[in-house]
Backbone as JSON, one array per atom type, in Angstrom:
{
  "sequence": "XXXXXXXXXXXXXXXXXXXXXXXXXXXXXXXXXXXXXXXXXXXXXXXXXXXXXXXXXXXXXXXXXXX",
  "N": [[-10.32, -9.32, -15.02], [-7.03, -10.02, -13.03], [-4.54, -12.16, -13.46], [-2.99, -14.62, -12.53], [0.13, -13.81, -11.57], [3.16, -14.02, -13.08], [6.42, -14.77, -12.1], [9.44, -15.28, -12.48], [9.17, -17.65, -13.03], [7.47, -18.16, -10.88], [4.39, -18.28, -9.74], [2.09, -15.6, -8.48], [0.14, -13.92, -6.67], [-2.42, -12.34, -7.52], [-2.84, -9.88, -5.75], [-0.68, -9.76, -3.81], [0.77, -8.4, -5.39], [-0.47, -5.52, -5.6], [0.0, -5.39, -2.88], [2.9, -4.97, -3.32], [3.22, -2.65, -5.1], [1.47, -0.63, -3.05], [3.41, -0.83, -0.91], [5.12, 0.69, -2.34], [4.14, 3.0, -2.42], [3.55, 3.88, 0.38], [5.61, 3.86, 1.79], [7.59, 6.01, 1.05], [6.07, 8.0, 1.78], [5.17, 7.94, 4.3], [7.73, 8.7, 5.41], [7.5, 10.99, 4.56], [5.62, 12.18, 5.95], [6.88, 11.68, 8.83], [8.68, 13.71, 8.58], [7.43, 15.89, 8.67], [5.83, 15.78, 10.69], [3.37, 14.83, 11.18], [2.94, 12.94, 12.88], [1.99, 14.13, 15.31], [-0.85, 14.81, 15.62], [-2.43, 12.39, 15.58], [-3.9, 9.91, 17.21], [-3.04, 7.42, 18.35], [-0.38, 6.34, 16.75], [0.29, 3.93, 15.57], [-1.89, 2.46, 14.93], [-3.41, 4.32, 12.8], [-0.66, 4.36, 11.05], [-1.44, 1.89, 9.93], [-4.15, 2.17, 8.8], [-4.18, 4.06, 7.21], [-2.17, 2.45, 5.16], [-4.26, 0.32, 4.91], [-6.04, 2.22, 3.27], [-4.35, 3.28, 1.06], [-3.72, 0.48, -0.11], [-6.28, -0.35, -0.46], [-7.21, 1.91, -2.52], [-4.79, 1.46, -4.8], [-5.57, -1.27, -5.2], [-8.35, -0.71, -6.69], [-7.83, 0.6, -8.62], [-5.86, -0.81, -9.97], [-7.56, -3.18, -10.77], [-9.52, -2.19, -12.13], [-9.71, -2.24, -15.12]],
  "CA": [[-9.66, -9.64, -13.78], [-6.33, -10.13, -13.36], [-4.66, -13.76, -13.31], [-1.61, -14.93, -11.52], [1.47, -12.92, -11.76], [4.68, -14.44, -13.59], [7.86, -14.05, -11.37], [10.5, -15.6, -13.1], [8.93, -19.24, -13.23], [6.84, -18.39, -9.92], [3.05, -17.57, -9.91], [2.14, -15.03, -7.03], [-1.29, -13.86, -6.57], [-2.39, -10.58, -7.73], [-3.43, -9.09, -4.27], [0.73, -9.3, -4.3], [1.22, -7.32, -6.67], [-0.84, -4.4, -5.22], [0.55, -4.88, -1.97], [3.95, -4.68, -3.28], [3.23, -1.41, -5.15], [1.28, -0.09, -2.49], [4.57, -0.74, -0.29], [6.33, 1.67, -2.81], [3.7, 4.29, -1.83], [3.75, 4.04, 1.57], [7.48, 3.77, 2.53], [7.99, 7.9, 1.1], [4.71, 9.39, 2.46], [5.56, 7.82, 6.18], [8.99, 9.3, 5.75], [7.05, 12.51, 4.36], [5.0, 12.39, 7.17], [7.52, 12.02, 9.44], [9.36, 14.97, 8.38], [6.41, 17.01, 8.8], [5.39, 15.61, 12.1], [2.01, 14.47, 11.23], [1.86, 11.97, 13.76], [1.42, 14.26, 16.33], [-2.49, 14.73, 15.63], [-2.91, 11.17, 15.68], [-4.16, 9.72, 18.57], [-2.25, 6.04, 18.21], [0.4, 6.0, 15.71], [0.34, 2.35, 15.01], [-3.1, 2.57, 14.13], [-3.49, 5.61, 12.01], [-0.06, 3.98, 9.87], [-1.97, 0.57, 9.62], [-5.2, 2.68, 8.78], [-3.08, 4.6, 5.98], [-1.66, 1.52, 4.26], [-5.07, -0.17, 4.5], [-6.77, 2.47, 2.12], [-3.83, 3.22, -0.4], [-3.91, -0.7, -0.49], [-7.9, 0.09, -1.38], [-6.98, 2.72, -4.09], [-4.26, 0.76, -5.45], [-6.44, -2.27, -5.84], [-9.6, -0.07, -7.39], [-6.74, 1.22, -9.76], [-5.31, -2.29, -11.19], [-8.87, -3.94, -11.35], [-10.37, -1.2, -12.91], [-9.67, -2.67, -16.55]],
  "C": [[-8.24, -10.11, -14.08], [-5.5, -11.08, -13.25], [-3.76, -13.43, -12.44], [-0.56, -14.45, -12.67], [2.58, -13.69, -11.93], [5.93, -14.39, -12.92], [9.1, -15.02, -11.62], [10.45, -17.57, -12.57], [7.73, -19.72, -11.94], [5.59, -17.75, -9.76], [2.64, -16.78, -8.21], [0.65, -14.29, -7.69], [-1.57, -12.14, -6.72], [-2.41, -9.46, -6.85], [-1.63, -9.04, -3.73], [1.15, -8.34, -4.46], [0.96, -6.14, -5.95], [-0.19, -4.31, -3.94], [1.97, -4.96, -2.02], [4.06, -2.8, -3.84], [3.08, -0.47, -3.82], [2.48, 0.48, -1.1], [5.5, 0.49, -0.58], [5.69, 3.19, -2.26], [3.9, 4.82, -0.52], [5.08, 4.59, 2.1], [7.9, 5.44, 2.57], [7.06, 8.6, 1.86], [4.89, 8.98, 3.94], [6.93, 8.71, 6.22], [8.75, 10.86, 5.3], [6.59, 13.36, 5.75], [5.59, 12.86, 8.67], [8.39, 13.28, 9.67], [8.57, 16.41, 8.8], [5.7, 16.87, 9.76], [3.72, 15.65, 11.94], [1.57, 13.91, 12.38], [1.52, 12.71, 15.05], [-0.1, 14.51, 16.24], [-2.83, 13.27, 15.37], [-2.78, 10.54, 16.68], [-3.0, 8.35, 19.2], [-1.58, 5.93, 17.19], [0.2, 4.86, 15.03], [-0.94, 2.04, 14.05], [-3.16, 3.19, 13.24], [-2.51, 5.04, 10.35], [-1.05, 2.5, 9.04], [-3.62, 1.23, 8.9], [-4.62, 3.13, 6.97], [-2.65, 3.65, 4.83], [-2.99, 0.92, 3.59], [-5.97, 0.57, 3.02], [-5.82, 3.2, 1.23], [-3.59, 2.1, -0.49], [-5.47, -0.39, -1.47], [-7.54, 1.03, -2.6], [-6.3, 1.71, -5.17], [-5.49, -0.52, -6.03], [-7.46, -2.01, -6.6], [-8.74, 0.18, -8.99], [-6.42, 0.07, -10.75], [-6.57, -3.25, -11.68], [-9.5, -3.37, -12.16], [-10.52, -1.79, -14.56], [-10.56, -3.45, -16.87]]
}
């Protein structure tokens, strides 16, 4: 498991961490998305993005615990 995260004298909690990566994922594939007009087959936008983040948050986190 993975402890508390170092940040230049400041401990931040690992669940952090993943949702800062996962941030990096997100941010291009909405602006992918957008480009490619996904959201029109989605019934509620808001949902669907919040749906989206929630399980590449889940990957991400399966990914860094995995060790």
């Amino acid at each position: 498991m993975i402890k508390e995260v170092n940040a230049c004298g400041v401990y931040l909690s690992p669940f952090f961490l993943a949702l800062v990566v996962t941030l990096c994922i997100y941010v291009p594939a909405r602006w992918l998305w957008d480009r490619i007009h996904l959201q029109r087959y989605a019934w509620n936008r808001p949902v669907f993005e919040i749906a989206v983040f929630i399980i590449l948050l889940r990957i991400v986190a399966v990914v860094l615990w995995q060790r």
